[in-house]
Structure formats: structure tokens, C-alpha cells
C-alpha positions in Angstrom: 110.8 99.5 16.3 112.6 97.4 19.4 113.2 94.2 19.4 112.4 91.3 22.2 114.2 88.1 22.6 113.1 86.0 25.6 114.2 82.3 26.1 113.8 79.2 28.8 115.8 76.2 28.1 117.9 72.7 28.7 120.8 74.7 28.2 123.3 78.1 28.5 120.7 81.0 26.2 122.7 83.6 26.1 124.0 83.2 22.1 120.5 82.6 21.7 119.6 85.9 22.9 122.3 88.0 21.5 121.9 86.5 18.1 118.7 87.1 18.3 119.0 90.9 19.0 121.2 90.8 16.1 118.5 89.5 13.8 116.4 92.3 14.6 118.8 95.4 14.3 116.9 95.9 11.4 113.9 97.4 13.9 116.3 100.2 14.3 117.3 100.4 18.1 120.0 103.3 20.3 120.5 100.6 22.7 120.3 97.5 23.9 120.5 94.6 26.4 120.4 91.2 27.8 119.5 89.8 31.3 119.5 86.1 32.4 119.2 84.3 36.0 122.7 83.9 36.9 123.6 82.1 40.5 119.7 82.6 41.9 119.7 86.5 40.7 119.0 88.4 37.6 122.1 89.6 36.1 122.2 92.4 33.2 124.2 94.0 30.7 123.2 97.0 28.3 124.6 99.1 26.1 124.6 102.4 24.0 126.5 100.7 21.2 125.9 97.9 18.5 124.4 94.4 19.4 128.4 93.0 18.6 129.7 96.0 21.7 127.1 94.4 23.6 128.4 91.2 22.9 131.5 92.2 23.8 130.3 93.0 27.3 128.0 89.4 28.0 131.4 88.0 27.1 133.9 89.6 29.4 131.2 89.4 32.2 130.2 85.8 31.8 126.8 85.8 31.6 124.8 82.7 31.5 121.8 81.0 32.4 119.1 79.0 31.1 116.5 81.7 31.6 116.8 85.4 30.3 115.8 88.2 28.2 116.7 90.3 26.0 115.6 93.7 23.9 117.0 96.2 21.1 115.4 99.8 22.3 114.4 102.4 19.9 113.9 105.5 22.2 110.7 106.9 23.1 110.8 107.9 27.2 113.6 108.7 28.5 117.0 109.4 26.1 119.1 106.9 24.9 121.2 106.2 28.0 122.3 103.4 29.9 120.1 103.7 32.6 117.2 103.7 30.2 118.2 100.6 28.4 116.0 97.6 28.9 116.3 95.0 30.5 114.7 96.5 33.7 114.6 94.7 37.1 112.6 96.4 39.8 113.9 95.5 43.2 115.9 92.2 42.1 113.3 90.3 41.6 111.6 91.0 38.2 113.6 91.6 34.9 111.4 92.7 32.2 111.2 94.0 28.3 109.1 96.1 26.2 108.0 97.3 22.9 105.4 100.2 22.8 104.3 103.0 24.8 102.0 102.9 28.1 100.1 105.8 27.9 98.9 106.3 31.7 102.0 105.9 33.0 102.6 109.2 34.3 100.0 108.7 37.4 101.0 104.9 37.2 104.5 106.5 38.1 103.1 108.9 40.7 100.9 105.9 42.4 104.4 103.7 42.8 106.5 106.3 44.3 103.9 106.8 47.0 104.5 103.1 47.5 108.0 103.6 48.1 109.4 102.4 44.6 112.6 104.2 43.4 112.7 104.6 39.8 116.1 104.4 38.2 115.2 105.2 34.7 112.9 107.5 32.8 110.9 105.3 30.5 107.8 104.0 30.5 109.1 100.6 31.1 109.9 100.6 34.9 106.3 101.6 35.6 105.4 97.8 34.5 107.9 96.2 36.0 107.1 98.2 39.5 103.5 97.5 39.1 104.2 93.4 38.5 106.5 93.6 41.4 103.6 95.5 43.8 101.2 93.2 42.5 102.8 90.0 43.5 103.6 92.0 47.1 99.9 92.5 47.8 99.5 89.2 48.2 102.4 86.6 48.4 100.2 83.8 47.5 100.4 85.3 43.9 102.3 83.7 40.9 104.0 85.6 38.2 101.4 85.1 36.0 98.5 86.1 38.1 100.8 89.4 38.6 101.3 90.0 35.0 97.5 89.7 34.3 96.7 91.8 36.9 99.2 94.5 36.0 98.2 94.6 32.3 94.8 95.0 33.5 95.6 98.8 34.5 98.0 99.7 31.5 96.6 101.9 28.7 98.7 101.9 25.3 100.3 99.4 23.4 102.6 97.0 24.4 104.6 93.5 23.9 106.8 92.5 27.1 108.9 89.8 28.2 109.3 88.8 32.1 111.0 86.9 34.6 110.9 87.1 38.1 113.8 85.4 41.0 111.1 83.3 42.2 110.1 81.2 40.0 113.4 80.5 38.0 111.8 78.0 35.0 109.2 80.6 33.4 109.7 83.6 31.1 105.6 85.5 30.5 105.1 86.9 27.2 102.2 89.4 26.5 101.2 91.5 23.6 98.6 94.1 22.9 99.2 96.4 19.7 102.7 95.0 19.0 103.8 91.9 17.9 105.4 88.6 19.8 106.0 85.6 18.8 106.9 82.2 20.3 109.0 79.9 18.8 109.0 76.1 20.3 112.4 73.8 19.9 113.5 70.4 21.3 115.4 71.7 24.3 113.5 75.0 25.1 110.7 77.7 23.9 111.1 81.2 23.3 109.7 84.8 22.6 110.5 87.3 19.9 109.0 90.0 18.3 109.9 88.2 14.7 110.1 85.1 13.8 113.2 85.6 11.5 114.7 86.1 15.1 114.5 82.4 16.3 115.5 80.9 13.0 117.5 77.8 13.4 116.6 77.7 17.5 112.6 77.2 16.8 110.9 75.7 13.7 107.4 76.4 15.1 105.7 79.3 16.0 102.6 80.4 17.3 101.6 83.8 16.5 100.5 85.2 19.3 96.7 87.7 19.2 95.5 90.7 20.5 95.5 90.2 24.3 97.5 86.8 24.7 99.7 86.0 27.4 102.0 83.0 27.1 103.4 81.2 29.9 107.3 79.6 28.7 108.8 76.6 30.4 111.6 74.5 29.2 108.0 71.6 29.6 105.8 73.7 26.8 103.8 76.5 26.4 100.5 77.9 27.9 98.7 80.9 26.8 95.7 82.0 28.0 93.2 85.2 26.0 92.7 88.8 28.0 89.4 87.6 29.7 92.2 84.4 31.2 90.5 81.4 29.7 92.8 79.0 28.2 93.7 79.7 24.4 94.3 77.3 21.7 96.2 79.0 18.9 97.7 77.3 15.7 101.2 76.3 15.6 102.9 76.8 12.5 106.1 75.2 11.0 108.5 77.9 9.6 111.7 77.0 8.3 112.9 80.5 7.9 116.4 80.8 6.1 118.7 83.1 8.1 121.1 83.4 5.6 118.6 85.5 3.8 120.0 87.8 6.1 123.8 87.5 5.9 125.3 90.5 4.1 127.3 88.4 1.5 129.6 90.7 -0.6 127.8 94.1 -0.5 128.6 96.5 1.2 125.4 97.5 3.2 122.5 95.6 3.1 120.7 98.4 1.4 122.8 97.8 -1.4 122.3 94.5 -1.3 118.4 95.0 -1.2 118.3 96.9 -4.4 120.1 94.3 -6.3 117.9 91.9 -5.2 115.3 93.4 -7.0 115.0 91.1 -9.9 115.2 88.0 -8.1 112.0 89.2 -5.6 110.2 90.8 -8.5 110.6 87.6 -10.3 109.3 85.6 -7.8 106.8 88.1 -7.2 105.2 87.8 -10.6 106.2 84.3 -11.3 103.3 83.0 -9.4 101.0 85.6 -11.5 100.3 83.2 -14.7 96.8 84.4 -14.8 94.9 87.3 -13.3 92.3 86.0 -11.1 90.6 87.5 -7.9 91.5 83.9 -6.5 95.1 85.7 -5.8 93.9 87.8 -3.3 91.7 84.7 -1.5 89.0 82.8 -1.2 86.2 85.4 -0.6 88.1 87.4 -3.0 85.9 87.3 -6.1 82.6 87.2 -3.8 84.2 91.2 -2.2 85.3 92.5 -5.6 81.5 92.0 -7.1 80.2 94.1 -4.5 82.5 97.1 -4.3 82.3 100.4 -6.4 85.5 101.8 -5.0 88.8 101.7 -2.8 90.2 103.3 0.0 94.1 103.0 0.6 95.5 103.5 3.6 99.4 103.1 4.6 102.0 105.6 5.6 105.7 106.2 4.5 106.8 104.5 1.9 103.8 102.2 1.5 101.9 105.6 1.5 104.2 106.1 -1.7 103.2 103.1 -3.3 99.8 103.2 -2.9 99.6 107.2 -4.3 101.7 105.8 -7.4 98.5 102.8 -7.8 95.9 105.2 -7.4 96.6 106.4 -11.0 96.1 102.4 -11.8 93.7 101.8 -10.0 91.6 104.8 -12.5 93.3 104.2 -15.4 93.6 100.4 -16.0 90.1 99.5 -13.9 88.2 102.6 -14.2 87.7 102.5 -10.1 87.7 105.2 -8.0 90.4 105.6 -5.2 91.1 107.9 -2.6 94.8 107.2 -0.7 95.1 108.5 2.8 98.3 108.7 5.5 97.0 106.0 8.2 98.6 108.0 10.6 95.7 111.3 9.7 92.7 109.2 8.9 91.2 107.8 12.3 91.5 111.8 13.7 89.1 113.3 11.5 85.5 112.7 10.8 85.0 110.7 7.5 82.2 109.9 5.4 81.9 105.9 5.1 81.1 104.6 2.0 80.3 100.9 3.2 80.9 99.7 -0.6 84.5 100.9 -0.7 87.5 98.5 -0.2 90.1 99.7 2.4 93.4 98.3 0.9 95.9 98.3 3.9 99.8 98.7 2.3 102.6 97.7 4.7 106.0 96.3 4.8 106.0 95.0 8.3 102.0 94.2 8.6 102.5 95.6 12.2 102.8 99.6 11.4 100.6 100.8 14.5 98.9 103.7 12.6 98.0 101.6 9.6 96.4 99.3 12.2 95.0 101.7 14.2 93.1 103.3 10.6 92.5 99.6 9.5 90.6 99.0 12.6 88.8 102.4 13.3 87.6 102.0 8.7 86.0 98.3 10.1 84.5 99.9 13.1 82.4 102.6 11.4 81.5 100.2 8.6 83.7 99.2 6.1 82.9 95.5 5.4 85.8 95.1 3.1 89.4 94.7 3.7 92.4 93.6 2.1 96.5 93.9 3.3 99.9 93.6 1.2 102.0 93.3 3.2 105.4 91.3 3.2 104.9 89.4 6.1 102.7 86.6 5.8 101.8 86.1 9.9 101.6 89.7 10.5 98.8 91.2 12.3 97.4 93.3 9.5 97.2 90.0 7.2 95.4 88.5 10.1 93.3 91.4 10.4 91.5 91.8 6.8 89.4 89.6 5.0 91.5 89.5 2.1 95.2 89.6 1.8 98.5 89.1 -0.6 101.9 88.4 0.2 104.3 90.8 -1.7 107.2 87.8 -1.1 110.2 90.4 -0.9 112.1 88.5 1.7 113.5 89.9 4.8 114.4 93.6 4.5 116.9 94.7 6.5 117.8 97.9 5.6 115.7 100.7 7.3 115.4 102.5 3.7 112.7 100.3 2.3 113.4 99.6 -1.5 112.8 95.8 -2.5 109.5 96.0 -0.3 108.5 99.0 -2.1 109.1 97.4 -5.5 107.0 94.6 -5.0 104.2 96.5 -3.0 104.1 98.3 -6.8 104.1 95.0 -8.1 101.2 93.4 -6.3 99.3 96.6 -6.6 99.6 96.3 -10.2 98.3 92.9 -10.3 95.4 94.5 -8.0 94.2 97.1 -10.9 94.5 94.3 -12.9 92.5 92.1 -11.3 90.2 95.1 -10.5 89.9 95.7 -14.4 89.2 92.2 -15.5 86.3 91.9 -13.3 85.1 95.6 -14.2 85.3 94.5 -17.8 87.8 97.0 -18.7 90.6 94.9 -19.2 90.3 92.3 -22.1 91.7 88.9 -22.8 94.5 90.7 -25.2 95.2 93.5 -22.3 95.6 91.0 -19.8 98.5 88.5 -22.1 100.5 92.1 -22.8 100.1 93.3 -18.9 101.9 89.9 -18.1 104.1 89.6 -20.9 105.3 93.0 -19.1 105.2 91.7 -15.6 107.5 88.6 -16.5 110.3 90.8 -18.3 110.4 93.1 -15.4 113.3 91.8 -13.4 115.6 92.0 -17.2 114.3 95.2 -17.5 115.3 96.0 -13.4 118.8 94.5 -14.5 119.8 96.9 -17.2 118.5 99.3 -15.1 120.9 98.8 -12.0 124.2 98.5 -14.7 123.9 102.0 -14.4 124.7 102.3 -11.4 128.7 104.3 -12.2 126.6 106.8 -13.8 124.8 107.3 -10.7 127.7 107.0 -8.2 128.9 110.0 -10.3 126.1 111.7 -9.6 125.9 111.0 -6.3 130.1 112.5 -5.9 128.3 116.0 -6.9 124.8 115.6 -4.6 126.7 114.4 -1.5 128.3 118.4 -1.6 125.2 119.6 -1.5 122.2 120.5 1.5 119.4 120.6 -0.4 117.6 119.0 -3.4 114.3 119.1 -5.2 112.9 116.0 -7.0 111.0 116.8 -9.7 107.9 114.4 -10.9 104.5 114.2 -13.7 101.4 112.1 -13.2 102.0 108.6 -12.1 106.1 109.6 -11.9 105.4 112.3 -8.8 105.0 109.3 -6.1 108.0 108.3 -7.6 109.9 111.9 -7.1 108.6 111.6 -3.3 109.9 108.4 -2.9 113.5 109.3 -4.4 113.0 112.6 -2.0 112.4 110.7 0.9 115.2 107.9 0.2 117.7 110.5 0.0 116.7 112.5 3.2 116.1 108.8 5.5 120.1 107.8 4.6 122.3 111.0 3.6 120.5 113.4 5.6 120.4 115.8 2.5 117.2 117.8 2.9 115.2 117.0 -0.1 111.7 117.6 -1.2 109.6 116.6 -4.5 106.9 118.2 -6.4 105.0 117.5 -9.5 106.9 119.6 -12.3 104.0 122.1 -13.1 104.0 123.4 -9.7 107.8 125.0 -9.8 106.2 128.1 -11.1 103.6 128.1 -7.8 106.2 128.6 -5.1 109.1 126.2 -5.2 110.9 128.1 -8.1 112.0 130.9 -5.3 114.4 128.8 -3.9 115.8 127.1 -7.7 119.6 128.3 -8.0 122.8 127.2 -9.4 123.2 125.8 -6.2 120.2 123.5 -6.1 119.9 120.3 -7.6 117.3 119.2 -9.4 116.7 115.2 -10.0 113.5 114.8 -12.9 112.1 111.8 -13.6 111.7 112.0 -17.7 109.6 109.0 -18.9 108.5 109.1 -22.4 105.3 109.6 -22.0 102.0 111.8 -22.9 103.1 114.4 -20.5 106.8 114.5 -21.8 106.8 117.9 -23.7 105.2 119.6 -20.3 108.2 118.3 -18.7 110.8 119.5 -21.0 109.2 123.0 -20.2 109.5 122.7 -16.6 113.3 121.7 -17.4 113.5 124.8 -19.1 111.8 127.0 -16.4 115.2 125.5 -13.8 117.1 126.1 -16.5 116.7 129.8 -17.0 117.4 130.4 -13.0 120.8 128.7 -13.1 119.0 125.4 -11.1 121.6 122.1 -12.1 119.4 119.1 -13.5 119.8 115.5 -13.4 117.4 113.7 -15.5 116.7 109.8 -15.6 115.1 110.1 -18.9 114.1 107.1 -20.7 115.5 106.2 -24.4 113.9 108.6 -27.1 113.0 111.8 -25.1 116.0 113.5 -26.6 117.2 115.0 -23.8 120.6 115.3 -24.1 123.2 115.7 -21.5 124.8 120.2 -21.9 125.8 122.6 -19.5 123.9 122.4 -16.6 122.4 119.4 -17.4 123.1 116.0 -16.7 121.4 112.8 -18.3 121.0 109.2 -17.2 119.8 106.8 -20.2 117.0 104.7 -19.2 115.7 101.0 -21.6 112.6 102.2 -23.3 109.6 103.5 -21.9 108.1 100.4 -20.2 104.3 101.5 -20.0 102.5 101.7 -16.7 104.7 99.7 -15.4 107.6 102.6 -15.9 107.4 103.7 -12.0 108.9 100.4 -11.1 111.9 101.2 -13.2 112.6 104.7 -12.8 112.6 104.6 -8.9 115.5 102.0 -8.6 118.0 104.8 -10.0 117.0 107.1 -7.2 117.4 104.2 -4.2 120.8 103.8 -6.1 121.5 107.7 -5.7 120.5 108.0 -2.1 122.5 105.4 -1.2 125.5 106.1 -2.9 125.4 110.1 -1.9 124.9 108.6 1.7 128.2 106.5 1.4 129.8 110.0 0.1 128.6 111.3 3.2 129.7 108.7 5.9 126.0 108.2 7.4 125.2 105.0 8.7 123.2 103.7 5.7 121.2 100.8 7.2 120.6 102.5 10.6 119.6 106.0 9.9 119.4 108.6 12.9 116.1 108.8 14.9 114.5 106.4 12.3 113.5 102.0 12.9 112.2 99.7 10.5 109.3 98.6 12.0 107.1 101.8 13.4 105.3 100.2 16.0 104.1 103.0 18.4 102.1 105.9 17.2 
């Protein structure tokens, strides 16, 4: 959610900052903006359009400069607008960008407009900027940093910000506190972003900036100093990031591109699984397994998804309890700790503010262990926990998470696994079938997505409706709310999932000829209760559309339409059956018109609360 570029350099920034805005339109953003020192003063362009419009603009105005900032903003106060577009300047002198929301800034607001400060936009935002600028005007002996520090000291909320002031024309500040920033050091200058994937082929090291940092850019080097102002020494890491992870290639959307990468990032995924060992998940790994008798997961969205669907692994394949919470609930109602459960943090981003918020409130009242997946390896969540593991999807642009999702599933697999072998539940023979599994996922993923003219077929019917139901059994129904909520993020078709048995317990009021009905059929245990579910739609005219794997005999009739899944694939089936319904959303949304990789109202990385 937003997106901060900031640069100081040897040379003209401006590409550097609009292609890095571009790198991060995958935050999700409804405007955006660039300001450099231009001739002694800050200059600014923004937009309501794309990151190319905006380009556009910097063009035909002329910017340059060797000092500027940028952002991509994702609105919170104040609507999407022009006026509310960062950059902000107050009075001329500072230019400043932010991710997050300051809390206090209502009487922040009230305090600067008794100073005589005129606010010319409604967000949040301008209170900083106001507040750096009055800081420095207390006292003139006061540098930019000082300002910043002192200003930061009387914000409540989360925030990462970028800053430069007139005066002092060969600095940009950086600052975080509950959302990320990174800064990215190259030959002829040093930079800020809020992703590293932003600075790729500009910066090939990073420092990962913690709770409370500020750092101090010059084209000379970097200083950062901690909250308490003492000089910080953090670890610079080498990144060679390949941006053309990113380029669109021949797809259409990248979202399309995303699901047919699924093989590849599966295979990687579970390439580096030869063995199951706690050793995967780190050092302290096997020491934190020993002493734990169950697991808490907590993660929201789509992670929440994943984690429901390995809850039925988690007791099934290693006999452990598990209890799966929405991060964005937990920390707001009184638990009972169990100081001998795991909490297993599930993100794509690693920087989802209430799955760090929960994370940190579960260690506060005394959970000991901690573990992340997550598909950023520098995130703060991974930096957070005590154990960790890299799902390895690659960059996801797409704001629709679906290779992220697949290898979340993936590594939780592994998990119960792991979990299992150390319980004593899973033997030498389980463990050489679970892998002979795991390595003939991505063929299996591949005849999978050749089915994909069956579903755009499907997808010509759905797009022509309002309304669908998903329709899911046991370790399938995460899999129904995901295809629900994949469907509703990019085609704006209101959909809604349930486990099968309870369309007699409310949900069958609303079944006509008119509604849809999409059922996950695995051949499983639980089939035969399906097929009577089926029937129950059936009888009050509801239209199904069933993925049903090979030997249910379900068989396509009148009012009933039938996709032909490979073989039932075991517990591993979830993996399988959910790639057919990214396929459908995304297809029905290219019926529709929507604006597949940038849904309405919605960003990639959720970074406020």
C-alpha cells in the first residue's frame, strides 16, 4: 500500500524515480507523484492517473534535479485528488512522502493552524511536513535532521517518510516506524524505497532499515541513527534483484502471467525440499519444535486462506492441534496464552500491519515461539520471529495473490510434515511418497492450467452474472473461499463460499436458476456428501459448475457443467483445484473490462490497519 522512492545523486534522478514508482504499482496506488530540487526550489508533479500519465507530465515540464522524491498513494485521508497527492511541500521549503497513517493528527492539525500554517490538502501527510517545517522555525540553528527527529517524536501511528528541505540541497531523511523502507547504496548516489525490487539495477546493496531508524542520504554515504539518536550500525546486504522478473512478457496481465508461473515457483519451491528436516525452518528450529504441543496461525486475506486450508494438515498428517485466527481480530480480544503453542505468522509481503501488529501483541503476552512464511526474505515479519521460511514465489505483481498463495500451501505442507516426522506420526515410507508428491506437483499444475478454454467458457456465462456461491468439503472449503474471494477482488461479481452441508442452513434461500454455483468435487471420503448437496441446487433450478477430479462420475447434463480434473492428488489436492478458480476469476474479469491487476479500493501490500 503506497510506494516511496527517494534519491540523492551525481546525476539527473528523475528516471530513477519514476521507474521506480513504476516498480511498485503493484502496492496498488489512486495517485501519484514526483518532486525534485529544480533551480534552488522544490518543483512537483502529481497525478490521478497511471505512473506512465505521470510520466508524461515530468516530461513536458522538465523536471530534473539530483535530489527528489517520489510516492504512489493508496488513499486513506483525504480522496483521491490532486491536491491530496504526495509529494507535499509545506511553505517551499520541505517536500515530503509517506506511507501509513498518523493517528493524532487531528489536534496535530488544530495545533499548526493556530500557528498560522495553511493546509492545502486533507491528508494526514501535511501535518508532518508542517510540523518538520515549525520545528526547524523554532530554532534556525536546527538541521533537517534534528527537525525530523524532533517531529517524529510527537507522531502516533505508523509511518515510513521521505524528506527534503530548500536548505540543505545534498540530503534526502528516510524514517520508518511500522512500514517498511529501504535504502539502496550505488556508485554515483543512495536511495530510499519501500522495496527493494524498486531500486533494482540503480542499487546492488541494501540496508534494511528497523523499527525506529532514520537514515541520513548524501551523494558521500549513508548515516542512520536508532529512535533514542545513537548512531546505528545495520548490515548491508548485496541483492542482485532481477527486474525482468517483473516485465509482463507475452501475457496479457500479469495476473495471468502469475498463474502460469506456478509450476516453475512450485518447483523451485520444493526442489530445495530433498529431505524433511526441522533444519528448513532454521537453526533453533528442531530445539522450538521439541517443546511445543500446538500452533497458532495467524495471517489475514489470502494468507488467512492458506493457513485455514493447513490447519486440516496440521491435524491430520502431525496429529497437532491448531487454531487459525484473522490477525486483523486477534490482538482486540482477550486470549488465553498457551506459552507452548507456536504462532505461525503467514504473509505474502512480510510487512501486513495487522499480522504484525498480532505477531507482536502473541510475543508480548508470552508466546516464546514464532515462525513467518513469508515471500520476502528481508521483510519485517521474517525479521521478527525466531524461525522463518522463504516461500520463493518471486515478485507478485498482480494485486490478486495466486502464485504466493500456492507456495504458502506448499511450505505449509512441508510444515505438517516436518511437524509429523518429529511427532512420530510420519514414517520413513510416508515421508518418500509425501515427496514423491511434492516433486510431481508443478506436471500435475501444468495439466491443470491446459484447461484453461474450458474455463474461459465458463467464465463467458459467469461474467453475466451478479452473484455466485462457491461451494466447498473439509480441507476443499478454504479452497471455495479463496475462489470466492478471487472472483469478487478482480470482476467485482459478488461471490460467497460455504462448506456444502450448510446450503440447507440458510444459503439455499437465495439458490435459483439464476445463481451460479462453482463446487469443488475432489474424489475423496466426503464425495458422496457432496453429490447430495449437488442435488439439493439441483432441485431449486441453482446452475452448477463443478471441477471434479477424474473418477467421481459426475458428468456434465442440463444444468450442470463439468471441468475434468488429473486424478485425485491426496492432501495435496487443494493445490490443484484452486488454480482453476484463479483461472475463472480472471478470465470472468477480462469478460467484464475491470482492471485485473489493479482492482478498485484494494493494494497489494496492506500496510495500515
Amino acid at each position: 500500500m503506497c510506494g516511496i522512492v527517494g534519491a540523492v545523486a551525481q546525476r539527473d534522478i528523475v528516471g530513477v524515480l519514476t521507474e521506480g514508482l513504476r516498480r511498485l504499482e503493484y502496492r496498488g496506488y489512486d495517485s501519484c507523484g514526483v518532486a525534485v530540487l529544480q533551480h534552488g526550489a522544490p518543483r512537483r508533479v502529481r497525478s490521478i492517473e497511471r505512473v506512465a500519465n505521470l510520466a508524461e507530465q515530468v516530461e513536458d515540464a522538465r523536471l530534473s534535479g539530483t535530489i527528489g522524491v517520489a510516492h504512489t498513494r493508496w488513499a486513506t485521508h483525504g480522496a483521491p485528488i490532486t491536491d491530496n497527492a504526495h509529494p507535499i511541500f509545506s511553505r517551499d521549503e520541505i517536500a515530503l512522502v509517506h506511507n501509513g497513517i498518523i493517528e493524532n493528527h487531528e489536534p496535530l492539525r488544530d495545533e499548526l493552524k493556530a500557528l498560522g500554517y495553511a493546509f492545502e490538502s486533507d491528508t494526514d501527510t501535511e501535518v508532518i511536513a508542517h510540523l518538520i517545517h515549525h520545528t526547524r522555525e523554532e530554532d534556525a540553528s536546527r538541521d533537517l535532521l534534528t527537525a525530523v527527529q524532533r517531529a517524529l517524536q510527537r507522531l502516533r501511528g505508523a509511518y515510513a517518510i521521505a524528506v527534503f528541505a530548500k536548505s540543505e540541497p545534498d540530503r534526502v531523511i528516510g524514517a520508518r516506524a511500522g512500514s517498511p523502507l529501504v535504502v539502496g547504496m550505488g556508485e554515483r548516489g543512495n536511495y530510499l524505497a519501500s522495496d527493494a525490487m524498486a531500486l533494482s539495477g540503480t542499487a546492488e546493496h541494501f540496508i534494511f532499515l528497523e523499527e525506529g531508524d532514520i537514515a541520513v542520504l548524501s551523494c558521500n554515504g549513508v548515516h542512520i541513527v536508532d529512535r533514542d539518536g545513537a548512531t546505528a550500525h545495520r548490515e548491508v546486504q548485496a541483492q542482485h534483484a532481477n527486474h525482468y522478473a517483473t516485465e509482463l512478457g507475452p501475457y496479457r496481465h500479469y495476473m495471468q502471467k502469475e498463474i502460469f508461473e506456478q509450476p516453475d515457483v512450485v518447483a523451485d519451491a520444493t526442489e530445495r525440499v530433498r529431505s524433511i528436516t526441522p533444519a528448513l525452518f532454521g537453526a533453533k528450529a528442531q530445539r522450538a519444535f521439541s517443546e511445543i504441543d500446538s500452533l497458532l496461525l495467524l495471517a489475514c486475506g489470502t494468507s488467512y486462506y492458506s493457513a485455514l486450508t493447513a490447519k486440516y494438515w496440521f491435524e491430520s498428517i502431525a496429529g497437532i492441534p491448531t487454531q487459525v485466527e484473522i490477525a486483523s481480530e486477534y490482538r482486540y480480544r482477550e486470549s488465553v496464552v498457551n506459552p507452548c503453542a507456536m504462532v505461525v505468522v503467514v504473509s505474502q509481503s512480510g510487512e501486513t500491519a495487522d499480522t504484525l501488529a498480532a505477531l507482536k501483541h502473541a510475543q508480548e503476552i508470552g508466546h516464546h515461539h514464532t515462525l513467518a512464511i513469508c515471500n520476502v526474505p528481508h521483510s519485517s515479519m521474517m525479521r521478527l520471529t525466531e524461525l522463518h521460511y522463504s516461500t520463493g514465489a518471486g515478485p507478485e505483481i498482480g494485486v490478486a495473490s495466486t502464485k504466493a498463495f500456492t507456495t504458502q500451501l506448499v511450505a505449509l505442507f512441508v510444515l505438517a510434515l516436518t511437524l509429523g516426522k518429529e511427532r512420530g506420526r510420519v514414517s520413513t515410507d510416508d515421508e518418500a511418497h509425501a515427496l514423491r508428491q511434492l516433486h510431481h506437483l508443478p506436471a500435475a499444475l501444468n495439466s491443470v492450467l491446459a484447461l484453461e478454454p474450458q474455463i474461459v467458457a465458463w467464465a463467458q456465462a459467469l461474467a453475466r452474472k451478479d452473484h455466485a456461491l462457491f461451494l466447498g468439503r473439509g480441507v476443499h472449503y478454504p479452497i471455495a473461499l479463496e475462489g470466492a474471494l478471487k472472483l469478487k477482488e478482480i470482476s467485482y461479481v459478488h461471490a460467497e463460499a460455504y462448506p456444502a452441508g450448510e446450503l440447507k442452513h440458510g444459503p439455499l434461500a437465495i439458490v435459483t436458476n439464476e445463481m451460479p454455483v462453482i463446487t469443488i468435487a475432489p474424489n475423496d471420503t466426503l464425495l458422496e456428501k457432496l453429490k447430495s448437496n449437488m442435488q439439493e441446487v439441483r432441485a431449486r433450478g441453482g446452475q452448477l459448475y463443478v471441477l471434479a477430479d477424474a473418477g467421481t462420475k459426475i458428468e456434465s447434463s442440463d444444468g450442470v457443467r463439468v471441468i475434468q480434473l488429473p486424478g485425485h492428488y491426496g492432501p495435496l489436492s487443494p493445490i490443484l483445484h484452486v488454480v482453476p478458480l484463479q483461472l475463472l476469476a480472471y478470465h470472468t474479469a477480462c469478460v467484464r473490462g475491470t482492471d485485473v491487476d489493479k482492482p478498485r479500493n484494494l493494494a497489494k501490500s496492506v500496510t495500515v490497519e
